[in-house]
C-alpha positions as a Markdown table, in Angstrom:
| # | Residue | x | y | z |
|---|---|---|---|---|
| 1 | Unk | -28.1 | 3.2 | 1.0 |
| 2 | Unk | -29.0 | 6.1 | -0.7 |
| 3 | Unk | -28.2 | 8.0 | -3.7 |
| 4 | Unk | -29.4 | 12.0 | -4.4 |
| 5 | Unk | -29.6 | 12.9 | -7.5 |
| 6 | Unk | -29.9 | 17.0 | -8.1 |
| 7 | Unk | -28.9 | 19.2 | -10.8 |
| 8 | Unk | -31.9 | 19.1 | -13.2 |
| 9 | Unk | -33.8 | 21.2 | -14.3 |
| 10 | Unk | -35.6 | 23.3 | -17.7 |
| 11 | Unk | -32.5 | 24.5 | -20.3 |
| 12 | Unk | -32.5 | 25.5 | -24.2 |
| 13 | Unk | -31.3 | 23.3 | -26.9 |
| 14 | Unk | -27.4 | 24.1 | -27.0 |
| 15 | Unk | -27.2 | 24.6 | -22.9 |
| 16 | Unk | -25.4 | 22.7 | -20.7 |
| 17 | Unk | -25.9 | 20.9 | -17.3 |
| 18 | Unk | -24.0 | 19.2 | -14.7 |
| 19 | Unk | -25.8 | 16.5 | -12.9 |
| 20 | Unk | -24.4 | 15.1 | -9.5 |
| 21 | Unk | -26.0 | 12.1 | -7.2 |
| 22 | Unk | -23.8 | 11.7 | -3.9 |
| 23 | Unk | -24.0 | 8.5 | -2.1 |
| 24 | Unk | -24.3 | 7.6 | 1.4 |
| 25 | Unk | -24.3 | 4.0 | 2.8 |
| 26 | Unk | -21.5 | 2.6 | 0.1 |
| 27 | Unk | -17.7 | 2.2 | 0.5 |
| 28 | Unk | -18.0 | 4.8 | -2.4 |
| 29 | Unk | -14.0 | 3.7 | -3.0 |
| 30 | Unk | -15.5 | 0.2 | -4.0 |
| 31 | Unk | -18.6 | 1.1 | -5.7 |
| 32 | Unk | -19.2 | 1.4 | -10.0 |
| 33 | Unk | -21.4 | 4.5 | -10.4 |
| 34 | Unk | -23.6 | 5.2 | -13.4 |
| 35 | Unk | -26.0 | 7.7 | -15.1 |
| 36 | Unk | -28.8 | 6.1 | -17.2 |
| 37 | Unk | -31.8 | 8.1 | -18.2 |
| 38 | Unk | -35.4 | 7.2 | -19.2 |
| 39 | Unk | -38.0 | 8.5 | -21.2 |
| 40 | Unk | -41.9 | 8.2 | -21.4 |
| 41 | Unk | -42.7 | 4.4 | -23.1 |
| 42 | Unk | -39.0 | 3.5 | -23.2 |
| 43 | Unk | -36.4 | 1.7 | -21.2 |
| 44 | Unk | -33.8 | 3.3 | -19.2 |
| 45 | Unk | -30.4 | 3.5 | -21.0 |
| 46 | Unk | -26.7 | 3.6 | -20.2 |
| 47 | Unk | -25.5 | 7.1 | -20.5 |
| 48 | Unk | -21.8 | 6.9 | -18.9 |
| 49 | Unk | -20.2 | 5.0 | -15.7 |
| 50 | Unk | -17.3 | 5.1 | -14.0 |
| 51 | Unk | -15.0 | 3.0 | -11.5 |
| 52 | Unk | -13.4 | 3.6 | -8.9 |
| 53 | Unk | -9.7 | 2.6 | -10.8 |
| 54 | Unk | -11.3 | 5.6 | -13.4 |
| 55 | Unk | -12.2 | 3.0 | -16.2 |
| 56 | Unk | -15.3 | 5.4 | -18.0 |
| 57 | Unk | -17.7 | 4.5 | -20.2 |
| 58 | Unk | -20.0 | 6.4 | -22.5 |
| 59 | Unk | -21.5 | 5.4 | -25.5 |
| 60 | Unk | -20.8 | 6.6 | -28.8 |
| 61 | Unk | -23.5 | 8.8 | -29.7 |
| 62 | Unk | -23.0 | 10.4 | -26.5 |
| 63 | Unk | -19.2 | 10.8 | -26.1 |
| 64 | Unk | -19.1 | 14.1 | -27.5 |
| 65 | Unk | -21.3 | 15.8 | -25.7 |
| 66 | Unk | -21.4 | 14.1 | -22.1 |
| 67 | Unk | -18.8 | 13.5 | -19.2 |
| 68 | Unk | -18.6 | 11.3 | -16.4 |
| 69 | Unk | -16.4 | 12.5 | -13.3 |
| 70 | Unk | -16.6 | 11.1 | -9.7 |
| 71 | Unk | -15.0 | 13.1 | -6.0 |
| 72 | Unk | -14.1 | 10.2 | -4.4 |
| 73 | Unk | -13.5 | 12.9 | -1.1 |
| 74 | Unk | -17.2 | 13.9 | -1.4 |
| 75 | Unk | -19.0 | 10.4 | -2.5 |
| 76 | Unk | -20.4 | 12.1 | -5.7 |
| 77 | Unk | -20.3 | 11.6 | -9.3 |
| 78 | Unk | -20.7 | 14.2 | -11.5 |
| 79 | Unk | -22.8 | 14.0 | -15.5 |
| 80 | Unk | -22.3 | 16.6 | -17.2 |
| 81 | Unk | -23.9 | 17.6 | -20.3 |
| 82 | Unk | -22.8 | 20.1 | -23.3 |
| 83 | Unk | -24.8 | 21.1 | -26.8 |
| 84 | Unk | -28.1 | 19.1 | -25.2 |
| 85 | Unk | -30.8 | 18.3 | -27.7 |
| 86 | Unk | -34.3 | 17.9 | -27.0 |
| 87 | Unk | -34.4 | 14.3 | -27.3 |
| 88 | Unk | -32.1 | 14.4 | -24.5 |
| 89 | Unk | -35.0 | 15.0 | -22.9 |
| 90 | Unk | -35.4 | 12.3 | -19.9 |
| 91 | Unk | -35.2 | 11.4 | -15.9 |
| 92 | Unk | -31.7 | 10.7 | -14.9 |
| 93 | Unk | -30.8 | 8.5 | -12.6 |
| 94 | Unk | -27.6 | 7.3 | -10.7 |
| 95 | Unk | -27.1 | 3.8 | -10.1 |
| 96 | Unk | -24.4 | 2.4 | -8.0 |
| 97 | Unk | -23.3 | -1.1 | -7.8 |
| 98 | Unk | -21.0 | -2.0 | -4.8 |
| 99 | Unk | -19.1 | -5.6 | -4.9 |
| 100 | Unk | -18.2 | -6.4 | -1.5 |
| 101 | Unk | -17.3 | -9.4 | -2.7 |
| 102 | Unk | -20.8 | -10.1 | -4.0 |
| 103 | Unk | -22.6 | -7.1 | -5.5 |
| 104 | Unk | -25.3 | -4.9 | -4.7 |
| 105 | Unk | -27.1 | -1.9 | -7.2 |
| 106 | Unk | -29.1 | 0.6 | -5.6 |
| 107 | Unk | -31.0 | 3.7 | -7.8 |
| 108 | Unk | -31.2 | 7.2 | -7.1 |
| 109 | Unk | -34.8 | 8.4 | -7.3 |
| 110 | Unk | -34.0 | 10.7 | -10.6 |
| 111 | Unk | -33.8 | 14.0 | -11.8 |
| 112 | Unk | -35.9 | 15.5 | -14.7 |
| 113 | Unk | -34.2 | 17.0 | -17.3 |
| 114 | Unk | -35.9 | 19.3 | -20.1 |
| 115 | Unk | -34.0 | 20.4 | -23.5 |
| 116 | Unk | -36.5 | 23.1 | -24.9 |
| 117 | Unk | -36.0 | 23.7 | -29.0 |
């Protein structure tokens, strides 16, 4: 399995970016895909996820700003990103968990994303 993450990259406060990680190895029809991002000293967090029935999550404090959209045809999930903030500042990564019945996560090896002030 493996998951490619691209899209990073340096961009001002108030930019935007799309993340995308496309999967190869998964029945990407069967398989939960996540972004979480990390920072320096801290623990990687939950930043959205979606299923394959189109059940999204995202948390609260980043609802407004962040999207979560997957091409089933293309085996990619998209993050994008609107109004970033420095503290959004972080490596993203993709995760993917495949239940075939049992279940299975793999990471993506991460893309670095810098909000400049």
């Amino acid at each position: 399995v493996q998951l490619q993450a691209s899209g990073g990259g340096l961009v001002q406060a108030g930019g935007s970016l799309r993340l995308s990680c496309t999967a190869s190895g998964v029945i990407f029809g069967r398989t939960d895909m996540h972004w979480y991002r990390q920072t320096t000293g801290r623990e990687r967090e939950m930043v959205a996820s979606a299923t394959p029935a189109g059940r999204i999550i995202i948390p609260d404090s980043m609802k407004d700003r962040f999207t979560i959209s997957r091409d089933d045809a293309k085996n990619t999930v998209y993050l994008g990103m609107n109004n970033l903030k420095p503290e959004d500042t972080a490596v993203y990564y993709c995760r993917a968990i495949q239940c075939t019945p049992l279940c299975n996560a793999y990471w993506g090896q991460g893309t670095l994303v810098t909000v400049s002030s």
